[in-house]
PDB file of N, CA, C and O in Angstrom:
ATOM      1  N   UNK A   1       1.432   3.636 -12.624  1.00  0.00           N
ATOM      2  CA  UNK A   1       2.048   3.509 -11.316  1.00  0.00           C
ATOM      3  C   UNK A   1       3.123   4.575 -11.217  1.00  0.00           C
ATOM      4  O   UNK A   1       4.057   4.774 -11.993  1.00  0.00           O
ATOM      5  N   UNK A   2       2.817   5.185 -10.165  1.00  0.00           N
ATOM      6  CA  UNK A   2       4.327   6.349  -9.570  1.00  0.00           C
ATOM      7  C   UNK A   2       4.802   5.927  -8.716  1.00  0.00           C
ATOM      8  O   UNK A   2       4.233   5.197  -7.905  1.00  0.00           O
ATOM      9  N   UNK A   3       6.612   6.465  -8.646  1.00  0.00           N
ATOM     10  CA  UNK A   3       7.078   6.181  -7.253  1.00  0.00           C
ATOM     11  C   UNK A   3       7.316   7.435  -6.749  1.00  0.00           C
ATOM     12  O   UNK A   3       7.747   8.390  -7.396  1.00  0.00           O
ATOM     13  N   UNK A   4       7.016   7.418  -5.537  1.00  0.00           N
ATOM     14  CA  UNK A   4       6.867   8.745  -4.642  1.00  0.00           C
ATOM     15  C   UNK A   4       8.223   8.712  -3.595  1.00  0.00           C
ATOM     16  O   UNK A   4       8.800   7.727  -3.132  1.00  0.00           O
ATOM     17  N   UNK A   5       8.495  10.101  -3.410  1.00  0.00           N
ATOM     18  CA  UNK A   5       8.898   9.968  -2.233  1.00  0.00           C
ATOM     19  C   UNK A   5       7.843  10.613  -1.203  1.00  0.00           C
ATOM     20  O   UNK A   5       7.687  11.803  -1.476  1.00  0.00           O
ATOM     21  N   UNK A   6       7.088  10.206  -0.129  1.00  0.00           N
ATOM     22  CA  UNK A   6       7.038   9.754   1.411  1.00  0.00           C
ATOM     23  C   UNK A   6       6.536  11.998   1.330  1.00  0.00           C
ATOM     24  O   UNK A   6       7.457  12.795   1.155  1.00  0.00           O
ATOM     25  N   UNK A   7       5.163  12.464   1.483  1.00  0.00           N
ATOM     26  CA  UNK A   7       5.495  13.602   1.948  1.00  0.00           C
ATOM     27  C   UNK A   7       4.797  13.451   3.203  1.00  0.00           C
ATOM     28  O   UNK A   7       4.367  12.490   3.840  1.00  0.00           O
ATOM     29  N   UNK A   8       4.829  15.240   3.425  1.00  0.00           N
ATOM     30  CA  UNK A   8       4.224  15.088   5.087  1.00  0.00           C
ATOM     31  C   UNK A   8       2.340  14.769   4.507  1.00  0.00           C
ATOM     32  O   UNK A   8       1.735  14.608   5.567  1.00  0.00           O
ATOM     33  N   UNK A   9       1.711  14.688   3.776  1.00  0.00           N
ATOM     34  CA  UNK A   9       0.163  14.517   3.978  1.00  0.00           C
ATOM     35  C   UNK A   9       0.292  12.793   3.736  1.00  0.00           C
ATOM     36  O   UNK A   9      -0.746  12.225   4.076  1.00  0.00           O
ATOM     37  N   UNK A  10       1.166  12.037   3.313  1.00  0.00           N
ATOM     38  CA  UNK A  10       0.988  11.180   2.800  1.00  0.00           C
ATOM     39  C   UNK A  10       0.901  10.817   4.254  1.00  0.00           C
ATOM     40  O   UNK A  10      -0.112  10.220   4.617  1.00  0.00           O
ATOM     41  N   UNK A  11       2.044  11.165   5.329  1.00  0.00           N
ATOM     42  CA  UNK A  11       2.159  10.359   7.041  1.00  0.00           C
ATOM     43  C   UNK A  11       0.694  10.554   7.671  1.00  0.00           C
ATOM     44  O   UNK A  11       0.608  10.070   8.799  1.00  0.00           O
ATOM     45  N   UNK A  12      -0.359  11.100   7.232  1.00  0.00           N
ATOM     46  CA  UNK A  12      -1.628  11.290   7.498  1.00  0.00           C
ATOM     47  C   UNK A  12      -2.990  10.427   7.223  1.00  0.00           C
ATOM     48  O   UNK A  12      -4.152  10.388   7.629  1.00  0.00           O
ATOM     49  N   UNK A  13      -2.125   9.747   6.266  1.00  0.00           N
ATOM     50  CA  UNK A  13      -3.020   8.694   5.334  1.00  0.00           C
ATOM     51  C   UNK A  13      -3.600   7.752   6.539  1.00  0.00           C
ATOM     52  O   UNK A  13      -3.075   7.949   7.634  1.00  0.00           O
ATOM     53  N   UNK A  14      -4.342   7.024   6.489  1.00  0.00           N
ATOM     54  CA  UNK A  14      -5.033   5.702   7.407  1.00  0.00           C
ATOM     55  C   UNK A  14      -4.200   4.779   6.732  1.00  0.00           C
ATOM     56  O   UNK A  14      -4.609   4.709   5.573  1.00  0.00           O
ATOM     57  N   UNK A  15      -3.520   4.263   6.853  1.00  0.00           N
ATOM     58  CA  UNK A  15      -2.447   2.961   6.423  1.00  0.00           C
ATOM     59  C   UNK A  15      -3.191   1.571   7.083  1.00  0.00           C
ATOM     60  O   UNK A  15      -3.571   1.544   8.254  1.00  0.00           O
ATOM     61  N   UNK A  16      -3.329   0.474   6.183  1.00  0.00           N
ATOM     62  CA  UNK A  16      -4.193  -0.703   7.212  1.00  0.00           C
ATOM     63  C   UNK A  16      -2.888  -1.928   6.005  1.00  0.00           C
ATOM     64  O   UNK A  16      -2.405  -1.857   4.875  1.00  0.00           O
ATOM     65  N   UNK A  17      -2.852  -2.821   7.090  1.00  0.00           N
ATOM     66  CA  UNK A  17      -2.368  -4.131   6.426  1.00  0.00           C
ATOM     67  C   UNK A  17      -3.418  -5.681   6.091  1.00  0.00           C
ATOM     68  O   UNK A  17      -4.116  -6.168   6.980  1.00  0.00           O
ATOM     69  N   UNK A  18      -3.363  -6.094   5.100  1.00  0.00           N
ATOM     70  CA  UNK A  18      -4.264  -7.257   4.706  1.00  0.00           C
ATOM     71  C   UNK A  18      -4.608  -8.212   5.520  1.00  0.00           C
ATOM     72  O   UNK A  18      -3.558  -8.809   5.757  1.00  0.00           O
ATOM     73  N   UNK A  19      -5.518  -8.742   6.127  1.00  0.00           N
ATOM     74  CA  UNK A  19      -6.109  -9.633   7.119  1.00  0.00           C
ATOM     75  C   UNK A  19      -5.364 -11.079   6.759  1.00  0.00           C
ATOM     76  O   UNK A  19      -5.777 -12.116   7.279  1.00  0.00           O
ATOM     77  N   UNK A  20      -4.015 -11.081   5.648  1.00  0.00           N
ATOM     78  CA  UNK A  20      -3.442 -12.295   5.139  1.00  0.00           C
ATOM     79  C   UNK A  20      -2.123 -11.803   5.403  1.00  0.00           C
ATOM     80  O   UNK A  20      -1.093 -12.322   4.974  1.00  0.00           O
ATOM     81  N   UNK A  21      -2.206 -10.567   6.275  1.00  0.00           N
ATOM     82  CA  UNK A  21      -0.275 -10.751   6.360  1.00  0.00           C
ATOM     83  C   UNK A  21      -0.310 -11.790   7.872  1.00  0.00           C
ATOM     84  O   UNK A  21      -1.168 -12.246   8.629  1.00  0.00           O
ATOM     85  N   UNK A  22       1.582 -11.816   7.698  1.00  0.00           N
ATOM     86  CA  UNK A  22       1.511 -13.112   8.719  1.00  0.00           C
ATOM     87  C   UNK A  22       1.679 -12.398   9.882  1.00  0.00           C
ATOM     88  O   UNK A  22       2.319 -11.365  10.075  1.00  0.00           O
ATOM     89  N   UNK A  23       1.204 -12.888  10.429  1.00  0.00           N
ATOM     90  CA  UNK A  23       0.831 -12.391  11.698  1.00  0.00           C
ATOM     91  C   UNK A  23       2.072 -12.855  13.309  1.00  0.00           C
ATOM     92  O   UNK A  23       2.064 -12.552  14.502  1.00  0.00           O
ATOM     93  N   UNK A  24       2.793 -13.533  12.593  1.00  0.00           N
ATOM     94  CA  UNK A  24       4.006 -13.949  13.648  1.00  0.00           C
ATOM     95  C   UNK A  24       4.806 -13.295  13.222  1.00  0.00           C
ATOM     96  O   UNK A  24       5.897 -13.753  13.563  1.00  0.00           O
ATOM     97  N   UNK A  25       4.940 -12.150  12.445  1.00  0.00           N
ATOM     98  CA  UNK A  25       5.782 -11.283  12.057  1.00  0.00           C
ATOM     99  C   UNK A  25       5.505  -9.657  11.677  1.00  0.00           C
ATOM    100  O   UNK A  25       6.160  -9.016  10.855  1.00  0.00           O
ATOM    101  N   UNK A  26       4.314  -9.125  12.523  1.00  0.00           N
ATOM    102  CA  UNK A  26       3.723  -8.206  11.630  1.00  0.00           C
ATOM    103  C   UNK A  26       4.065  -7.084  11.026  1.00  0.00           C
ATOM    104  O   UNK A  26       3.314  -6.420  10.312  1.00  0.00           O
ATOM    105  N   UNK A  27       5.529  -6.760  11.361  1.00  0.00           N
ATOM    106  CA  UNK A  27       6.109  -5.711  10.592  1.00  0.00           C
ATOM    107  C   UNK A  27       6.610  -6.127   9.336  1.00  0.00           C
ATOM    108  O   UNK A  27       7.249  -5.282   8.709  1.00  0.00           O
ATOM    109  N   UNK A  28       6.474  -7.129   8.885  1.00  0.00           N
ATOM    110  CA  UNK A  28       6.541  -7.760   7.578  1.00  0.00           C
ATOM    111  C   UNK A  28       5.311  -8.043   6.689  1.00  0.00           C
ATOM    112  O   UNK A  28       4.744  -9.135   6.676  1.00  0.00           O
ATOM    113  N   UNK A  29       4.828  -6.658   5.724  1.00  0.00           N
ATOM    114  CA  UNK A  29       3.835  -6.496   4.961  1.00  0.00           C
ATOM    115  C   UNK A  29       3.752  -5.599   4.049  1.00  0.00           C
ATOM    116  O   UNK A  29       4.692  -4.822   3.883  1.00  0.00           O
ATOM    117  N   UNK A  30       2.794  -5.541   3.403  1.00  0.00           N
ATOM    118  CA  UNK A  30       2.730  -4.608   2.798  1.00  0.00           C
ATOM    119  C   UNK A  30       1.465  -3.601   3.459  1.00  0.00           C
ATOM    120  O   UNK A  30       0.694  -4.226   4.188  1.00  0.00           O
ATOM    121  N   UNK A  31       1.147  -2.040   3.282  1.00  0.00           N
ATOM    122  CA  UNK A  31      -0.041  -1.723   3.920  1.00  0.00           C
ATOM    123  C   UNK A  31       0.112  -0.698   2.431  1.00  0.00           C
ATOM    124  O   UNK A  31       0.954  -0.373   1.594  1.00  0.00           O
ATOM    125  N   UNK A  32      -1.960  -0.379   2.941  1.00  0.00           N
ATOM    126  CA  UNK A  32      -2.061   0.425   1.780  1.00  0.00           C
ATOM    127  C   UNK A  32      -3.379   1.698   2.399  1.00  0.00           C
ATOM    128  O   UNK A  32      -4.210   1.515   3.288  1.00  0.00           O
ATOM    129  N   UNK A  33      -3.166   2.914   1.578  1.00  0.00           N
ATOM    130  CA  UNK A  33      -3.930   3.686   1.888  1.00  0.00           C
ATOM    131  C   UNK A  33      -4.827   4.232   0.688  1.00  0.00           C
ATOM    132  O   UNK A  33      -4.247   4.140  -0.394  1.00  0.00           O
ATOM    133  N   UNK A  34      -6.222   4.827   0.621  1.00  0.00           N
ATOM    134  CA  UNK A  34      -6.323   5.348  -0.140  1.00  0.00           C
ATOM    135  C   UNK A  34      -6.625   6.703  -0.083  1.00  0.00           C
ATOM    136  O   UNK A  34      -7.257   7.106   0.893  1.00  0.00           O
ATOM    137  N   UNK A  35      -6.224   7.620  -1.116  1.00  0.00           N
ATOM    138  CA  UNK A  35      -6.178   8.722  -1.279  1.00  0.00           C
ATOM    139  C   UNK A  35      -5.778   9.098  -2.866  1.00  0.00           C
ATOM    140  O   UNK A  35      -5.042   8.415  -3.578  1.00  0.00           O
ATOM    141  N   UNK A  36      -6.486  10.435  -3.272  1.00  0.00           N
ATOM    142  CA  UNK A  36      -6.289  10.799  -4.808  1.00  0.00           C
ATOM    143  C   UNK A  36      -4.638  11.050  -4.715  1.00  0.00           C
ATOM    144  O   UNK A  36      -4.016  11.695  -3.871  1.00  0.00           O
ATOM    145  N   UNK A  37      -4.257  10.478  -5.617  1.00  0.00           N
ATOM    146  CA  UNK A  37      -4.976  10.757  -7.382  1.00  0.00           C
ATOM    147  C   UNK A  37      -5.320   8.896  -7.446  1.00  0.00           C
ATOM    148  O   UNK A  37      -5.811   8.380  -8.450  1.00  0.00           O
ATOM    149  N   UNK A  38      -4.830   7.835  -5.773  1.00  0.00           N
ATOM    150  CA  UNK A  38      -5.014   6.383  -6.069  1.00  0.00           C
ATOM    151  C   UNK A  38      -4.307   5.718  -5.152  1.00  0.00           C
ATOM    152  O   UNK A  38      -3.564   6.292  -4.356  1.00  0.00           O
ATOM    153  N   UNK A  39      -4.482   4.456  -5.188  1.00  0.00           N
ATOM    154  CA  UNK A  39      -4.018   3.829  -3.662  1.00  0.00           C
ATOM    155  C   UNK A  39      -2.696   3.621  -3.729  1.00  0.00           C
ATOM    156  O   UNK A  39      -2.140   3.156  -4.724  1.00  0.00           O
ATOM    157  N   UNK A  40      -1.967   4.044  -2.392  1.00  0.00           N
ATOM    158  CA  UNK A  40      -0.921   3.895  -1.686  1.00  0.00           C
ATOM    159  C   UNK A  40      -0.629   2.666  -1.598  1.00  0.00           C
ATOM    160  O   UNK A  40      -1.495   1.814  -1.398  1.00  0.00           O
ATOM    161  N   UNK A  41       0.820   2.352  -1.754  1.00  0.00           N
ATOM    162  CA  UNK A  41       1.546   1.080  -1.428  1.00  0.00           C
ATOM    163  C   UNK A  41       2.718   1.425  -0.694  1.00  0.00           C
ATOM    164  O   UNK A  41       3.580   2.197  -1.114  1.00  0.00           O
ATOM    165  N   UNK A  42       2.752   0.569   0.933  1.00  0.00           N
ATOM    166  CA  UNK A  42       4.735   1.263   1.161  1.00  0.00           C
ATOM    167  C   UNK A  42       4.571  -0.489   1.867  1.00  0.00           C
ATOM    168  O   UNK A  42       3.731  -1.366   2.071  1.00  0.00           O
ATOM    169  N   UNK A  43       6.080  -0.174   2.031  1.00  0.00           N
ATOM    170  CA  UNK A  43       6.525  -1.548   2.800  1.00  0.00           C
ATOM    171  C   UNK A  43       6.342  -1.102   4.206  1.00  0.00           C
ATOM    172  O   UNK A  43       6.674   0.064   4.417  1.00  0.00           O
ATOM    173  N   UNK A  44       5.775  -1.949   5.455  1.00  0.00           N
ATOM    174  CA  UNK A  44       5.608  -1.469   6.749  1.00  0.00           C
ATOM    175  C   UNK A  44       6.737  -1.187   7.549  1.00  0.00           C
ATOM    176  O   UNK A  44       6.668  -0.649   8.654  1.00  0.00           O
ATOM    177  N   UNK A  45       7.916  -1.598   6.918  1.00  0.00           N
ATOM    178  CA  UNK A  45       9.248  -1.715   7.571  1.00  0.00           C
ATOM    179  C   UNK A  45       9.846  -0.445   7.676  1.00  0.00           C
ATOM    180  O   UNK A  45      10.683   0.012   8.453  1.00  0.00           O
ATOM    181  N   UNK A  46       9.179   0.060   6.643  1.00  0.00           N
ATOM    182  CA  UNK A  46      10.151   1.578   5.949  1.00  0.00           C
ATOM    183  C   UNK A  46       8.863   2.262   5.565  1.00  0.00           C
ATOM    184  O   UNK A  46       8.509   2.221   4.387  1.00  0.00           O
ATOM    185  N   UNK A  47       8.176   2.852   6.417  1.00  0.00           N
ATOM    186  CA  UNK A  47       7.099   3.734   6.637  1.00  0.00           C
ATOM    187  C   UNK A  47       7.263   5.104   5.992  1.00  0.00           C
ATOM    188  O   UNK A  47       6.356   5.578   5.307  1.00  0.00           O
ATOM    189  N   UNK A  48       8.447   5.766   6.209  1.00  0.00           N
ATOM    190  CA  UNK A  48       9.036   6.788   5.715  1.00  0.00           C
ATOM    191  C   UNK A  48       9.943   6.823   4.282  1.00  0.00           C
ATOM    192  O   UNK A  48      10.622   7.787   3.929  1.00  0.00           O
ATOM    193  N   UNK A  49       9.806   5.637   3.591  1.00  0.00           N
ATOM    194  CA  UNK A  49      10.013   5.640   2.843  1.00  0.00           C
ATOM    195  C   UNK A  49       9.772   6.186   1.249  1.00  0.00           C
ATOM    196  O   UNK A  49       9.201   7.262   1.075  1.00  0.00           O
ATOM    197  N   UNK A  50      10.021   5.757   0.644  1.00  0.00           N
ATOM    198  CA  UNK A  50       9.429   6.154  -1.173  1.00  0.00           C
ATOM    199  C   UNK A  50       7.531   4.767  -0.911  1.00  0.00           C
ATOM    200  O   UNK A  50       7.307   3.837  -0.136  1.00  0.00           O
ATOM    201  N   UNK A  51       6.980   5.200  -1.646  1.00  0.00           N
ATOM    202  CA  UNK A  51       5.601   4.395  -1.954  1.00  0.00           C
ATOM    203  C   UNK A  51       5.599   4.028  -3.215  1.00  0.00           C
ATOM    204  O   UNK A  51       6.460   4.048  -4.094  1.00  0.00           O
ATOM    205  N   UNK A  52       4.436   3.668  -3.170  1.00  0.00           N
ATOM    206  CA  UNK A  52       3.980   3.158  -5.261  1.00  0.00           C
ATOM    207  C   UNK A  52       2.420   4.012  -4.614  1.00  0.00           C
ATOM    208  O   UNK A  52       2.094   4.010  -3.427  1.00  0.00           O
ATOM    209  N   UNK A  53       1.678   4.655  -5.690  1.00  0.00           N
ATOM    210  CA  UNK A  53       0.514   4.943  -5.816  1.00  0.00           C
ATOM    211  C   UNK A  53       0.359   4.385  -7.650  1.00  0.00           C
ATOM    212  O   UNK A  53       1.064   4.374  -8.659  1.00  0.00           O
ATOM    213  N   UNK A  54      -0.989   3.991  -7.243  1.00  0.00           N
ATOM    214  CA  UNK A  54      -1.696   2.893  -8.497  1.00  0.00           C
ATOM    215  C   UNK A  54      -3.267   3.369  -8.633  1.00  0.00           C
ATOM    216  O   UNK A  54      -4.235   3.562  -7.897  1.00  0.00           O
ATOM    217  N   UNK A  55      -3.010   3.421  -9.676  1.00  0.00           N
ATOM    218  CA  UNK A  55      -4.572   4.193 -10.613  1.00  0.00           C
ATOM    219  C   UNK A  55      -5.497   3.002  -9.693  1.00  0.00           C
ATOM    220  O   UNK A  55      -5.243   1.859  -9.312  1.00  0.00           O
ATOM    221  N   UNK A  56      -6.459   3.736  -9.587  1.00  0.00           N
ATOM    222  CA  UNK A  56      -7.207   2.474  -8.900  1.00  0.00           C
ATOM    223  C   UNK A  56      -7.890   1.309 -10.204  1.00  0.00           C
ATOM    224  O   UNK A  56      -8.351   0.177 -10.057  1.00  0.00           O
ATOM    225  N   UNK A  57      -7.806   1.714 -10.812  1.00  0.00           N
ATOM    226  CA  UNK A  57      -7.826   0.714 -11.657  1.00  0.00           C
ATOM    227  C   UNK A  57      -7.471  -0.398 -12.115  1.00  0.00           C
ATOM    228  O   UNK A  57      -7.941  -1.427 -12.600  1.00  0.00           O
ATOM    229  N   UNK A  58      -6.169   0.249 -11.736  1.00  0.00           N
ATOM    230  CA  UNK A  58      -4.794  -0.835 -11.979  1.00  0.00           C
ATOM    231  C   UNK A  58      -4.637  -1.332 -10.318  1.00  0.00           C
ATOM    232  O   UNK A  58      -3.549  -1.839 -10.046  1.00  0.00           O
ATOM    233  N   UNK A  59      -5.315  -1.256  -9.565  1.00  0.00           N
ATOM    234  CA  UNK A  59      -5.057  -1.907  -7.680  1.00  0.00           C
ATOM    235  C   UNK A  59      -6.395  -2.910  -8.354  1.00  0.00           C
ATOM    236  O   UNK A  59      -6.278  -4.126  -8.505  1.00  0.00           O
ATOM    237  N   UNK A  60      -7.528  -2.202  -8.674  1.00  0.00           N
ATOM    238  CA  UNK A  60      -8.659  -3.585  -8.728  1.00  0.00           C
ATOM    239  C   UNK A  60      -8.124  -4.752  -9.458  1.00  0.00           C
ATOM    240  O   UNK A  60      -8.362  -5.915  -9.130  1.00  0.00           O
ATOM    241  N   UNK A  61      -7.174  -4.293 -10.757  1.00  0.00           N
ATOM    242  CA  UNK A  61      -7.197  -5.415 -11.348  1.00  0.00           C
ATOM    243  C   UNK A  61      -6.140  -6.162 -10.859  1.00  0.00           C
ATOM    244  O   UNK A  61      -6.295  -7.303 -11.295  1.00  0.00           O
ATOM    245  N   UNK A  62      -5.104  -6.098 -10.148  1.00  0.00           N
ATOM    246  CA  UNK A  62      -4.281  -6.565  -8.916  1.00  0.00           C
ATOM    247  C   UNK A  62      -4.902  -7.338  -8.261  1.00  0.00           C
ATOM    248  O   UNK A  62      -4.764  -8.505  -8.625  1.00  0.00           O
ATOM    249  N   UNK A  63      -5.839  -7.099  -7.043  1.00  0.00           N
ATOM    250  CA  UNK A  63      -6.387  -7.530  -6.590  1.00  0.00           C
ATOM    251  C   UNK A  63      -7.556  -9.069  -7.055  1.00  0.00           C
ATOM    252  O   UNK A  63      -7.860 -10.073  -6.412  1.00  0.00           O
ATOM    253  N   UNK A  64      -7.986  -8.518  -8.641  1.00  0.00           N
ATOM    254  CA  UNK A  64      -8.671  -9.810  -8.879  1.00  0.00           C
ATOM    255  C   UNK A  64      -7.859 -10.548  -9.711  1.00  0.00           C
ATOM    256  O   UNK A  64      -8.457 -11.282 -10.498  1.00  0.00           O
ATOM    257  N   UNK A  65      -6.481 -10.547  -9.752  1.00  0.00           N
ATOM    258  CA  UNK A  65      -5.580 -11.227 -10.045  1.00  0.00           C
ATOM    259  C   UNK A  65      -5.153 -11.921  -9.017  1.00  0.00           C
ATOM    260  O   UNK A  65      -4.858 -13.089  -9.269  1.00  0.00           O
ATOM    261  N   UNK A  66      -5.026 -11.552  -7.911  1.00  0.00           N
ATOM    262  CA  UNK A  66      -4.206 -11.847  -6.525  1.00  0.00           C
ATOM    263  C   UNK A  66      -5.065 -13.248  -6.347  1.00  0.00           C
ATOM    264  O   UNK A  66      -4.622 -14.366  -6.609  1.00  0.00           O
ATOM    265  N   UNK A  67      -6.901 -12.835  -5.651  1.00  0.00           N
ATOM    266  CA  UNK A  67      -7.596 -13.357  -5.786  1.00  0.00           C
ATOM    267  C   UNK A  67      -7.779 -14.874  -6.254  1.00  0.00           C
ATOM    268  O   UNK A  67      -8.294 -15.781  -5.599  1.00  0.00           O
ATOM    269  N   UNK A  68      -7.305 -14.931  -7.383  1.00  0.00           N
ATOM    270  CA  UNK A  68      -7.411 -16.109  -7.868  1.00  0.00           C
ATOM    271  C   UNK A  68      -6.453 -17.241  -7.780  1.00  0.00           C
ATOM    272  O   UNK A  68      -6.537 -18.295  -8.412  1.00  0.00           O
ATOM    273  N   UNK A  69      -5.362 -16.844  -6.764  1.00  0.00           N
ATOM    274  CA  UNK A  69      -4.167 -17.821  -6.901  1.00  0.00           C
ATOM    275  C   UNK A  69      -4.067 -18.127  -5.901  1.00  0.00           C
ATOM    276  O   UNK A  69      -3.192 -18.935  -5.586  1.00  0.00           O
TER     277      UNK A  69
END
C-alpha cells in the first residue's frame, strides 16, 4: 500500500462509490478507481486529497474479507 499525494492524471481516474454507501449521506464514502500500478482509494469528502493505491492483490483480499462480515 502507498500513500499518494492527489496528481493531475489521478483527477482523470473514473472514481465510483460502493452500491453499500449510505445513501442519506452520499458524500460520506469511500470511492475507488482503477488504474496501474493498482486500485485507488480517497475519501469522497476530500477528492483532492492524498489516496491509498493497493496492489490489487491486496484490494481482492480486502474485499473477500469485507465480504464475509
Amino acid at each position: 500500500m502507498t500513500r499518494e499525494t492527489l496528481s493531475g492524471d489521478a483527477r482523470d481516474l473514473t472514481w465510483f462509490k460502493s452500491s453499500y454507501s449510505d445513501s442519506s449521506n452520499p458524500s460520506d464514502c469511500v470511492e475507488v478507481a482503477t488504474a496501474p500500478p493498482g486500485i485507488r482509494v480517497r475519501d469522497s469528502k476530500r477528492p483532492d486529497d492524498t489516496h491509498l493505491t493497493l496492489a490489487p492483490s491486496t484490494w481482492s483480499a480486502f474485499l473477500t474479507f469485507a465480504a464475509q462480515g
